[in-house]
BALOBA-1460 file (C-alpha; in Angstrom, 3 decimals):
// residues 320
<rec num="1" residu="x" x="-3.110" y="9.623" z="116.814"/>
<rec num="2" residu="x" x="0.117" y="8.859" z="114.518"/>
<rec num="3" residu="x" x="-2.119" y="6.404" z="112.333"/>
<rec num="4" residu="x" x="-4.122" y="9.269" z="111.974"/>
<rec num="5" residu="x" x="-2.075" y="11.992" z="111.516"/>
<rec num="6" residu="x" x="0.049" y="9.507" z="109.117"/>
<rec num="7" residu="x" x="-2.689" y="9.305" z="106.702"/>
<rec num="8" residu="x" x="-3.378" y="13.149" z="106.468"/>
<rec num="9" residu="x" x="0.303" y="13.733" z="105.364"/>
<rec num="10" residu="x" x="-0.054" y="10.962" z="103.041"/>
<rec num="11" residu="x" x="-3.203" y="12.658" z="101.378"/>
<rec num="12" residu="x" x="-1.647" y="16.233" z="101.307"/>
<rec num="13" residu="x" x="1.688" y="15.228" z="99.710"/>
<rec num="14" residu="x" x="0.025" y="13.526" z="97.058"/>
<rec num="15" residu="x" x="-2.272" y="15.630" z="95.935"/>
<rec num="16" residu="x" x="1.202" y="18.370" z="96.657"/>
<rec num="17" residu="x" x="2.929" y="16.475" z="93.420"/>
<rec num="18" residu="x" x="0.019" y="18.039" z="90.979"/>
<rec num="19" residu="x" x="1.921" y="21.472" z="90.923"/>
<rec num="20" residu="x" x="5.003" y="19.495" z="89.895"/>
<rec num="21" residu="x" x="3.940" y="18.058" z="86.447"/>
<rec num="22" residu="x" x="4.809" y="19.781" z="83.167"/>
<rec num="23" residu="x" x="2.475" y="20.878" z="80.646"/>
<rec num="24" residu="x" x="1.898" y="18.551" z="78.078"/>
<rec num="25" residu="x" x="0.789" y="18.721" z="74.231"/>
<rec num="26" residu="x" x="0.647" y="22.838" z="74.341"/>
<rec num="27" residu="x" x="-1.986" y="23.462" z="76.320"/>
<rec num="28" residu="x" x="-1.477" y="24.704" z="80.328"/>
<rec num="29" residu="x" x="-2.926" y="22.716" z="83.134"/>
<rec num="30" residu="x" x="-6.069" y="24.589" z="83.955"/>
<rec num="31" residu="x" x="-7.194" y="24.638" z="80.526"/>
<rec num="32" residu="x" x="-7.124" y="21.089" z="80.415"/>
<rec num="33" residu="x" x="-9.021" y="20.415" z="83.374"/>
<rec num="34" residu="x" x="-11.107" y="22.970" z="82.545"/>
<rec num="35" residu="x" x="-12.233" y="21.228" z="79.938"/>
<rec num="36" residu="x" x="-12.602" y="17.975" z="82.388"/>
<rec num="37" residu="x" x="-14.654" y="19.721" z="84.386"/>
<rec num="38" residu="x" x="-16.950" y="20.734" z="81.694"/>
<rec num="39" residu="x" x="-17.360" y="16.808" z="80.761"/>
<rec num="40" residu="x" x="-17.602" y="15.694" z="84.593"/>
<rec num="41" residu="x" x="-21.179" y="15.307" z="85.858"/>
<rec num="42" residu="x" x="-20.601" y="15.585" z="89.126"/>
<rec num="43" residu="x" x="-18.459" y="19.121" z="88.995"/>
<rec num="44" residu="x" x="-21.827" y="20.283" z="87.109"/>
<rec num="45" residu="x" x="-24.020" y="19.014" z="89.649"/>
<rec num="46" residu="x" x="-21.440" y="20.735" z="92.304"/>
<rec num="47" residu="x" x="-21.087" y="24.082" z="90.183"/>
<rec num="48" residu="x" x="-24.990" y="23.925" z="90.132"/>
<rec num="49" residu="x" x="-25.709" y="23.843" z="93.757"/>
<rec num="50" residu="x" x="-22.651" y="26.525" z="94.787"/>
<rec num="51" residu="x" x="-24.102" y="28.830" z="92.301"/>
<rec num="52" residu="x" x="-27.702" y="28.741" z="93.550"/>
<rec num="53" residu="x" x="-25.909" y="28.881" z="97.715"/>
<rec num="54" residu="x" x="-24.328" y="31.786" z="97.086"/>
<rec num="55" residu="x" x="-27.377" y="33.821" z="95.288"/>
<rec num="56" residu="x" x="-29.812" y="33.063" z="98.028"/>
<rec num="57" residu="x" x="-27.205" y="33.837" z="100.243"/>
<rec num="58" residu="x" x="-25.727" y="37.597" z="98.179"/>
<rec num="59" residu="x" x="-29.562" y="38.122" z="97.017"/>
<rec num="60" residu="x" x="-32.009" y="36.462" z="99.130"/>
<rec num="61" residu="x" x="-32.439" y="38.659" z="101.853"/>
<rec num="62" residu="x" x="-33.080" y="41.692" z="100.071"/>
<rec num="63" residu="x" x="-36.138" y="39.449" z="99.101"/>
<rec num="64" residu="x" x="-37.271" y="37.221" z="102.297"/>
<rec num="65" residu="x" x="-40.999" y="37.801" z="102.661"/>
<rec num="66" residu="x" x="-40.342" y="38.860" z="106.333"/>
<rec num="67" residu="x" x="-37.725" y="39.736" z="109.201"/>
<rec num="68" residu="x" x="-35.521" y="36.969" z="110.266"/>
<rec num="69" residu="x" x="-36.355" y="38.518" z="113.968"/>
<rec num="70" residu="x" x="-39.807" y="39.454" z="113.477"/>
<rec num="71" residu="x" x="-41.544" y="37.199" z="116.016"/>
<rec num="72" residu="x" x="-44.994" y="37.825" z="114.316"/>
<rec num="73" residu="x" x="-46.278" y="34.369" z="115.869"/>
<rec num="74" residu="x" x="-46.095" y="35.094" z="119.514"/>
<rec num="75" residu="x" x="-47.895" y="38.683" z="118.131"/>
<rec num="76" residu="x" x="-50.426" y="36.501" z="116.715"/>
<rec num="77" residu="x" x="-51.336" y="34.503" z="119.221"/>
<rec num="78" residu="x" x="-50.424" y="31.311" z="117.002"/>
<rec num="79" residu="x" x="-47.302" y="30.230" z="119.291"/>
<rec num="80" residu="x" x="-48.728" y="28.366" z="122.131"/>
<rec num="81" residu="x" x="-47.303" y="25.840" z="125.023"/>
<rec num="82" residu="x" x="-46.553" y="22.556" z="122.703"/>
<rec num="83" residu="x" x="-48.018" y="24.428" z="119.583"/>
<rec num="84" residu="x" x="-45.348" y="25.003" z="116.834"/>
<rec num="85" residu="x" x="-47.371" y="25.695" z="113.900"/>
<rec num="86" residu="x" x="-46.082" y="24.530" z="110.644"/>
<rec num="87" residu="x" x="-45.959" y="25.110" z="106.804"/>
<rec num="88" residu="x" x="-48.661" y="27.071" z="105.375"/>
<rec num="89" residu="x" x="-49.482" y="29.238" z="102.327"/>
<rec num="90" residu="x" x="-47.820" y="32.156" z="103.982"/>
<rec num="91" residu="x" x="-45.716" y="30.639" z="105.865"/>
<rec num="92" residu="x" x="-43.481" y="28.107" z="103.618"/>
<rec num="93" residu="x" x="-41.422" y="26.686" z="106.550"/>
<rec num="94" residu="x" x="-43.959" y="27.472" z="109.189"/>
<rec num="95" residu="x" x="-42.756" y="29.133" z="112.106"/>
<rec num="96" residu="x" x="-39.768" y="28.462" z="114.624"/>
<rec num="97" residu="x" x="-40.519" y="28.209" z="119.057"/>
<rec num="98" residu="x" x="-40.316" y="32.018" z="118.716"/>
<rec num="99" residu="x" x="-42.872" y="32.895" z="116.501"/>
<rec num="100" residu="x" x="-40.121" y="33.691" z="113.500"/>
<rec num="101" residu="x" x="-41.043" y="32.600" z="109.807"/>
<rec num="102" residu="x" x="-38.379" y="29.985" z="109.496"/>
<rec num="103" residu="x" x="-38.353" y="30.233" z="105.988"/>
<rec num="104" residu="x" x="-36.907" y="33.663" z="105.957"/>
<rec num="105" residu="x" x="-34.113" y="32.621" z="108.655"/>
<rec num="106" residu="x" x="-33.613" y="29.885" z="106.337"/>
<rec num="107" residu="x" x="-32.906" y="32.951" z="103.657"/>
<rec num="108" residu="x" x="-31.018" y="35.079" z="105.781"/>
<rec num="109" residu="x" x="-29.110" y="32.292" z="107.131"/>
<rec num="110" residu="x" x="-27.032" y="31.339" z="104.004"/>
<rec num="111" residu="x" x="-25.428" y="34.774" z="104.127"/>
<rec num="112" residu="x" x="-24.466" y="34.102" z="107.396"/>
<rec num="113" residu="x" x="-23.075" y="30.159" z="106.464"/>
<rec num="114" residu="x" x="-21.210" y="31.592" z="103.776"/>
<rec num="115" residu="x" x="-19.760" y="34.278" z="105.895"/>
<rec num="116" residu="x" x="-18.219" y="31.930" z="108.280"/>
<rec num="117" residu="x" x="-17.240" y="28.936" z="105.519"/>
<rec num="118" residu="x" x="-15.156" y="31.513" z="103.397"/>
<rec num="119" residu="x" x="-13.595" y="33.963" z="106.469"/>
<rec num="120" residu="x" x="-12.510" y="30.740" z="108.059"/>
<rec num="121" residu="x" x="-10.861" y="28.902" z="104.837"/>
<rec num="122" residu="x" x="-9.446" y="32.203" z="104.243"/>
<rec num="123" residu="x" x="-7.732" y="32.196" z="107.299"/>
<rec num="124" residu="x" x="-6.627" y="28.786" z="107.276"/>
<rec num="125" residu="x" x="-5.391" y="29.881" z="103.750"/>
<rec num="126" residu="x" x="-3.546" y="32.897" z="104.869"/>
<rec num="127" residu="x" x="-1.617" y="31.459" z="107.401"/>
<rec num="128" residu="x" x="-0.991" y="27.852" z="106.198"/>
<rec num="129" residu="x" x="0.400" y="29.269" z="102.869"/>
<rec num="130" residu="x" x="2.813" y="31.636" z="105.398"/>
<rec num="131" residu="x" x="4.103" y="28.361" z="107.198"/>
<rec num="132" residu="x" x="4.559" y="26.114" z="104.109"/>
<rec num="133" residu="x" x="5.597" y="28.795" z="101.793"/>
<rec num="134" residu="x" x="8.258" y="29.638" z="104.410"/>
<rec num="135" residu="x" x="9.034" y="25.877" z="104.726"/>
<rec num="136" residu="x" x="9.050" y="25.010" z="100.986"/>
<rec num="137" residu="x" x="11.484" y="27.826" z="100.706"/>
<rec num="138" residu="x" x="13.649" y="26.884" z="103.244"/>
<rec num="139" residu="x" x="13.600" y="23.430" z="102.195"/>
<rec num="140" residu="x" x="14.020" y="23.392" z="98.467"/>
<rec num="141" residu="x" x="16.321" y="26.127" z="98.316"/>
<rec num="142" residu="x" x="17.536" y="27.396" z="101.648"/>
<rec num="143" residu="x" x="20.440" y="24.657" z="101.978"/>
<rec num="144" residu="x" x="21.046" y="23.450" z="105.630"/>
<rec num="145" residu="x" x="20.150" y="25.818" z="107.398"/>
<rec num="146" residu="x" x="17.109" y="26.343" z="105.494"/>
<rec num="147" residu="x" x="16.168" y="22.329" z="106.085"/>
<rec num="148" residu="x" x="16.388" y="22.875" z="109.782"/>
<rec num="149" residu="x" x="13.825" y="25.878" z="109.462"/>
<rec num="150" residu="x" x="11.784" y="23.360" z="107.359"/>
<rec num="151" residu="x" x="11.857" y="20.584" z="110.273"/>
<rec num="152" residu="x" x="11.260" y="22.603" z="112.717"/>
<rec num="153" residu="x" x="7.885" y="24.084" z="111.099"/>
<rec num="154" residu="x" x="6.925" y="20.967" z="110.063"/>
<rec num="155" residu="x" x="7.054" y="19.015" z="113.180"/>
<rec num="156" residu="x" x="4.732" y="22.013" z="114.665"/>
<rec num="157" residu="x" x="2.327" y="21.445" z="112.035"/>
<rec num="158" residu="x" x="2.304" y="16.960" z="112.240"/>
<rec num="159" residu="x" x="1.468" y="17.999" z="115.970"/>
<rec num="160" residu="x" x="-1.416" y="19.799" z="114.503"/>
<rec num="161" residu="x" x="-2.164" y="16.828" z="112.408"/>
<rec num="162" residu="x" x="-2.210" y="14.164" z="114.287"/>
<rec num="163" residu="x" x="-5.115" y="15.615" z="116.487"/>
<rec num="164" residu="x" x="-8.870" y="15.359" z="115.263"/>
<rec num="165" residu="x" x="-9.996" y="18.399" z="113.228"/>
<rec num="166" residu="x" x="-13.038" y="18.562" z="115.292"/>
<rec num="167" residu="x" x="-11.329" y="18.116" z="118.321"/>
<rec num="168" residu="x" x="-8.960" y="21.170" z="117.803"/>
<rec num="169" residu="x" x="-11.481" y="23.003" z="116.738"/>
<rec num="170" residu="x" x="-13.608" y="22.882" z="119.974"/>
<rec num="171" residu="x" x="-10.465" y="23.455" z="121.895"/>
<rec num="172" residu="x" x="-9.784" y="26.667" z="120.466"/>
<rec num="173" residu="x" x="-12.773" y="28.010" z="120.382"/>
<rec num="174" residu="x" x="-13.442" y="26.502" z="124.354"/>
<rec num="175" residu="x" x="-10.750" y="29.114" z="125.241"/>
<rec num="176" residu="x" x="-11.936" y="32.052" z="122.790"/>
<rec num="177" residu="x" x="-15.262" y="31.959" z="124.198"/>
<rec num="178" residu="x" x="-18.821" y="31.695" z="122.543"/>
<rec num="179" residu="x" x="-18.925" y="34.239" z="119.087"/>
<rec num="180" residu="x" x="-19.028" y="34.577" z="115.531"/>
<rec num="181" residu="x" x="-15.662" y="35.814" z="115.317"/>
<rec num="182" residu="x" x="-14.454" y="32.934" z="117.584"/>
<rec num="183" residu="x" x="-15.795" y="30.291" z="115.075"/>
<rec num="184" residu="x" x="-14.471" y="31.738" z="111.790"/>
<rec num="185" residu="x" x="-10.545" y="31.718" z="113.415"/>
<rec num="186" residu="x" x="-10.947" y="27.675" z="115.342"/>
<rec num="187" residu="x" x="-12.549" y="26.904" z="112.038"/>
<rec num="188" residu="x" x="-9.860" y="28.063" z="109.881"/>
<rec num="189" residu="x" x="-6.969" y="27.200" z="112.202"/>
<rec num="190" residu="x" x="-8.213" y="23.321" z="111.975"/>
<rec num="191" residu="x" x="-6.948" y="23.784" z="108.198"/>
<rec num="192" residu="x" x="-3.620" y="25.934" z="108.681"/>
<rec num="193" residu="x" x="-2.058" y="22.300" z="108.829"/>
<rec num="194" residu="x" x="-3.506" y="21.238" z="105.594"/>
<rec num="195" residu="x" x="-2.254" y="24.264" z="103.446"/>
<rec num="196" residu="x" x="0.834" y="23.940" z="105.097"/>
<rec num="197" residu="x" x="2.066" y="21.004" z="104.233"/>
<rec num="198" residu="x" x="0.180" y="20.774" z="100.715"/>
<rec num="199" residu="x" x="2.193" y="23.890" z="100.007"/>
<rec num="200" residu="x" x="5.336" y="22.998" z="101.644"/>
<rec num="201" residu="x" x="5.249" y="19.432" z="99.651"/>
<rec num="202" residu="x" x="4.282" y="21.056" z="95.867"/>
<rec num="203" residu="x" x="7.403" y="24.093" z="96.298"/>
<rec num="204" residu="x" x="9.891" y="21.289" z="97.354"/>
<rec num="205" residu="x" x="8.485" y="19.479" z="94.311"/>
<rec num="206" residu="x" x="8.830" y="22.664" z="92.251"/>
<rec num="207" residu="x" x="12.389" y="23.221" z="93.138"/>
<rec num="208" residu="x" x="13.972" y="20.730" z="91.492"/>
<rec num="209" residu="x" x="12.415" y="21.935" z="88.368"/>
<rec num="210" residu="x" x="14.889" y="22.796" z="85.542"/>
<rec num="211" residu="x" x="13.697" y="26.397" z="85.272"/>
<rec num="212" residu="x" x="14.933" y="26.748" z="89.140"/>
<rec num="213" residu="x" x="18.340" y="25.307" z="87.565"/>
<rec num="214" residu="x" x="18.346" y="28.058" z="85.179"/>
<rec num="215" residu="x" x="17.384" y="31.143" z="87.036"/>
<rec num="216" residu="x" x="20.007" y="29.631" z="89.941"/>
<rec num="217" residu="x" x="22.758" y="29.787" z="87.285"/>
<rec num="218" residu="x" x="22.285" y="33.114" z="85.946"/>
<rec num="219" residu="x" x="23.046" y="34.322" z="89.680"/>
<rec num="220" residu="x" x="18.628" y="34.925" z="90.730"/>
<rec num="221" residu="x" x="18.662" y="35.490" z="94.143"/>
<rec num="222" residu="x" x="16.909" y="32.700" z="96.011"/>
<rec num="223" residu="x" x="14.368" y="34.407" z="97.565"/>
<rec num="224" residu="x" x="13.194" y="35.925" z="94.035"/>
<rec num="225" residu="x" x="13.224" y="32.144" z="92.765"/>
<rec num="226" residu="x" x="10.756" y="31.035" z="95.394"/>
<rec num="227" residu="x" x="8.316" y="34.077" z="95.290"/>
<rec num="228" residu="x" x="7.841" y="34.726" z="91.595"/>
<rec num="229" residu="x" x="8.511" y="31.463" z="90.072"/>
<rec num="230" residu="x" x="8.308" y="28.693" z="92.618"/>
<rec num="231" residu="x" x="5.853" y="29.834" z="94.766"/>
<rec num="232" residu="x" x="2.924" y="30.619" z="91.783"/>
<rec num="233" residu="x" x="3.611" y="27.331" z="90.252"/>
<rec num="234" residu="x" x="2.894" y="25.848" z="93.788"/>
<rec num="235" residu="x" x="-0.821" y="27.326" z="93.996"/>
<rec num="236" residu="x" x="-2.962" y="24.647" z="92.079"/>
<rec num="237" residu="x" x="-3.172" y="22.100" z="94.812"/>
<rec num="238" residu="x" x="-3.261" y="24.877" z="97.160"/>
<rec num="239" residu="x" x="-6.737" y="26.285" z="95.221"/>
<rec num="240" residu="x" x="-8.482" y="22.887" z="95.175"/>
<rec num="241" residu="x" x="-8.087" y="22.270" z="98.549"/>
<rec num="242" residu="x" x="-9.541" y="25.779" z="99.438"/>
<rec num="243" residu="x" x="-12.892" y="24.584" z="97.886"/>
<rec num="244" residu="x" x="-12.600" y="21.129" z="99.576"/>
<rec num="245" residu="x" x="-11.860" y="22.941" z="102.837"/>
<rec num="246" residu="x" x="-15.002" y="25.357" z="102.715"/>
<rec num="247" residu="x" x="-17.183" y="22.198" z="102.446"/>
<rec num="248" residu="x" x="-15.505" y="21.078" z="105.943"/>
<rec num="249" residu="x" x="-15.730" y="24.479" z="107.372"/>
<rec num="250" residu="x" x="-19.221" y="24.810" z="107.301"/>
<rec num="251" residu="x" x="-19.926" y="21.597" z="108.361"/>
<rec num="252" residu="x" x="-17.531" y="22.507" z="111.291"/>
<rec num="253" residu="x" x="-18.862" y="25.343" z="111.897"/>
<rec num="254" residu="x" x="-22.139" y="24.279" z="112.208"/>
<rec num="255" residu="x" x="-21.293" y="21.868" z="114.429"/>
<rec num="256" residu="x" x="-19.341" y="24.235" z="116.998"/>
<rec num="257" residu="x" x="-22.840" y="26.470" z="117.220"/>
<rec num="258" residu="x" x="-24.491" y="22.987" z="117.771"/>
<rec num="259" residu="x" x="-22.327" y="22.904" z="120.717"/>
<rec num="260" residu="x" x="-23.150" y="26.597" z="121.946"/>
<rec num="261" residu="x" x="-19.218" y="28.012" z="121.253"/>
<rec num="262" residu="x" x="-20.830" y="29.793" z="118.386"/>
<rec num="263" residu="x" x="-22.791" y="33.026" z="118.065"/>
<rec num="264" residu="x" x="-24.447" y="33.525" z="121.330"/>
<rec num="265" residu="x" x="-26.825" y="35.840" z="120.130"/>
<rec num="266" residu="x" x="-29.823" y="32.786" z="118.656"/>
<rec num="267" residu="x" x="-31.994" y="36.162" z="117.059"/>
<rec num="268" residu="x" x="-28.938" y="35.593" z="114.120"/>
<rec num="269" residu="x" x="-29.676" y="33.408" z="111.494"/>
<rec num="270" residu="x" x="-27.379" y="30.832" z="110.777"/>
<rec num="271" residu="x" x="-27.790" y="27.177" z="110.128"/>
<rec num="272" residu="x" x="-25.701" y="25.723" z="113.320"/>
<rec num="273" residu="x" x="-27.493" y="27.922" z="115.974"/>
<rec num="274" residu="x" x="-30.664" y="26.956" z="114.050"/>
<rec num="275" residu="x" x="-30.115" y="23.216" z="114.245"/>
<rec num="276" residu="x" x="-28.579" y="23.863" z="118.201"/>
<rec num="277" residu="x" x="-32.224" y="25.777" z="119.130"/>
<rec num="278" residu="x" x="-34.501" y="23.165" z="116.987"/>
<rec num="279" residu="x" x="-33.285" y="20.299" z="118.988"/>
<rec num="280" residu="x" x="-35.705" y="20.827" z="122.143"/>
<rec num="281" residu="x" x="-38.508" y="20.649" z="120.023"/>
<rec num="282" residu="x" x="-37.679" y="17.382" z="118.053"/>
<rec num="283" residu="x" x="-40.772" y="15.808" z="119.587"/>
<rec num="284" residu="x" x="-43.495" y="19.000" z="118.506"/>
<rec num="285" residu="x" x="-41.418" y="20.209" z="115.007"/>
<rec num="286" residu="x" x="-38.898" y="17.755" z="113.740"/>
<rec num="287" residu="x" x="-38.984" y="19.840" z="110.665"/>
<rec num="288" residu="x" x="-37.175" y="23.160" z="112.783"/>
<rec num="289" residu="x" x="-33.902" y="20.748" z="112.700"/>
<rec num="290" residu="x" x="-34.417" y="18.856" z="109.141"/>
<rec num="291" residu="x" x="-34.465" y="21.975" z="107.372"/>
<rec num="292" residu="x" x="-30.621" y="23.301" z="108.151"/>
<rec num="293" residu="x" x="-29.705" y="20.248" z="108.293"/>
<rec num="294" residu="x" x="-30.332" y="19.378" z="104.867"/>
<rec num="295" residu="x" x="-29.011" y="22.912" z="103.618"/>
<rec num="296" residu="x" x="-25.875" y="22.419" z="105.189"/>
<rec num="297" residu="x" x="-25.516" y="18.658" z="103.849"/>
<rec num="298" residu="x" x="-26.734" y="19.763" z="100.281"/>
<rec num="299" residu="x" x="-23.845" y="22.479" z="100.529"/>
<rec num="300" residu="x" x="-21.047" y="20.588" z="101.477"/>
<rec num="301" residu="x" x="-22.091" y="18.335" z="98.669"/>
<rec num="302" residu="x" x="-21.900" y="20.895" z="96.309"/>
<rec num="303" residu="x" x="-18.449" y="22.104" z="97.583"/>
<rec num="304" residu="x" x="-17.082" y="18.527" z="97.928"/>
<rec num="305" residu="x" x="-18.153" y="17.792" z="94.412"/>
<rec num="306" residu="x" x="-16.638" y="20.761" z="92.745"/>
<rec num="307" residu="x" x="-13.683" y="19.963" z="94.891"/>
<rec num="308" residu="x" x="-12.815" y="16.472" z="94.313"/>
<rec num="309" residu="x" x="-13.581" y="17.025" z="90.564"/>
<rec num="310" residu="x" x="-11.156" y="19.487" z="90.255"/>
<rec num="311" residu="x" x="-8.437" y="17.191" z="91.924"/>
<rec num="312" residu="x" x="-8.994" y="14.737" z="89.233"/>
<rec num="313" residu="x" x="-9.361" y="16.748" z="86.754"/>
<rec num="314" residu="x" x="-5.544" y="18.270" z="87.852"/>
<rec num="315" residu="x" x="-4.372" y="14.442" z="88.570"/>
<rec num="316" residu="x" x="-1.847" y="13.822" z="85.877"/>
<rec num="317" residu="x" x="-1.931" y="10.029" z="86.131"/>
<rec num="318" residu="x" x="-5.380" y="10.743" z="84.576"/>
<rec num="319" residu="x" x="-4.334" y="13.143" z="82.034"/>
<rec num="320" residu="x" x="-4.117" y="11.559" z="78.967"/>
């Protein structure tokens, strides 16, 4: 558990010492990775497959041929003991056990994905920026009393760390009980650690900064130092994590509705109870469990691509 929790801090304060680095030749640091970005295959490739996610998911079911809960196979008399039929020209994905066009859950579903990814980053973001802002504050500028705020925090949130993300996750939402609402706040509390101490790591960083020197000698009160000029000078790491994190959090997610602590209610489209209902019928339609499985994978991609080119394109030891 220490090993493991060991190498998360390690991880978070490096990529924490981005927000610390001065400009250089003029231009700011987004522009120049910006720029990166636009020159990095892989953040196209990334940028490319978020941007087609999120219109199916805004636009695509204002266009899905039919219902998500429209079991129009069973009506049909198609859906019979160990008969799943499959693809067809009206039917793209065939249908699902309950006579449902899959390829409109499919539709329907991404709304639902993207729902849950960015709710639960969000409130991973919310509160881990709380705790670390509060402990980078404390820290860099609160003296001692303010370091013993900082330790205190901090061991809370290595506790938090050293445990397995997936681990904590079921835990919390084991004593929430089985909902929507349940997997957006274990999702997002498995990354409260990881904005905390990215945050905590890139103020102290920030606070030894000589425009903190200056606005301490001209008599700034402390707490205005830290929330207008240490704090948004903190955010950059903060930010690409946030993308890394929503490729996690679906992928989490998904896998708490695999294990039934998700949205009791399978008439919902969404990619984890998909997968979860698709695996008793691996042996009639393997396809019911391929297709959200490869949308979720392809997704993550996309996030994790965006995400770790925008940490490299903010790395300074690669800013040249």
């Amino acid at each position: 558990m220490t090993t493991i929790g060991g190498k998360k801090r390690e991880k978070i304060d490096r990529l924490a010492e981005l927000a610390a680095r001065d400009e250089e030749r003029g231009v700011s640091l987004w522009q120049d990775a910006f720029r990166r970005l636009r020159r990095n295959p892989a953040a196209i490739i990334g940028a490319v497959i978020l941007t087609v996610f999120v219109l199916v998911a805004l636009i695509g079911p204002f266009l899905v041929p039919y219902g998500p809960t429209d079991t129009m196979g069973i009506r049909e008399g198609v859906i019979k003991p160990g008969v799943i039929p499959g693809s067809s020209s009206e039917h793209w994905f065939g249908y699902d056990h309950q006579g449902r066009d899959v390829f409109s859950r499919m539709i329907v579903g991404a709304r639902q994905t993207l729902l849950v990814g960015v709710v639960a980053t969000l409130i991973g973001l919310a509160v881990g920026v709380l705790i670390g802002g509060v402990a980078g504050a404390a820290a860099g500028l609160g003296g001692r009393w303010g370091r013993w705020v900082d330790s205190t925090l901090m061991r809370f949130i290595d506790m938090l760390l050293a445990l397995p993300s997936l681990l904590l996750a079921v835990s919390i939402a084991a004593l929430l009980g089985p909902s929507l609402t349940t997997v957006m706040i274990a999702v997002g509390m498995v990354s409260v650690p990881v904005f905390a101490r990215l945050l905590r790591g890139s103020m102290i960083a920030q606070s030894n900064s000589d425009y903190v020197l200056a606005a301490t000698s001209l008599g700034v009160r402390k707490s205005k130092i830290a929330l207008a000029h240490v704090l948004p000078n903190s955010l950059a790491p903060v930010i690409v994590q946030a993308t890394l994190t929503l490729a996690t959090a679906i992928i989490e997610a998904a896998a708490l509705s695999f294990l039934g602590l998700g949205n009791p209610d399978s008439a919902t489209p969404e990619w984890g109870v998909m997968l979860a209902d698709a695996q008793q019928y691996l042996g009639i339609r393997p396809e019911l469990a391929i297709y959200p499985a490869v949308a979720i994978i392809i997704t993550a991609l996309g996030f994790t691509l965006l995400g770790e080119s925008m940490r490299e394109a903010l790395d300074p030891k690669l800013r040249k």
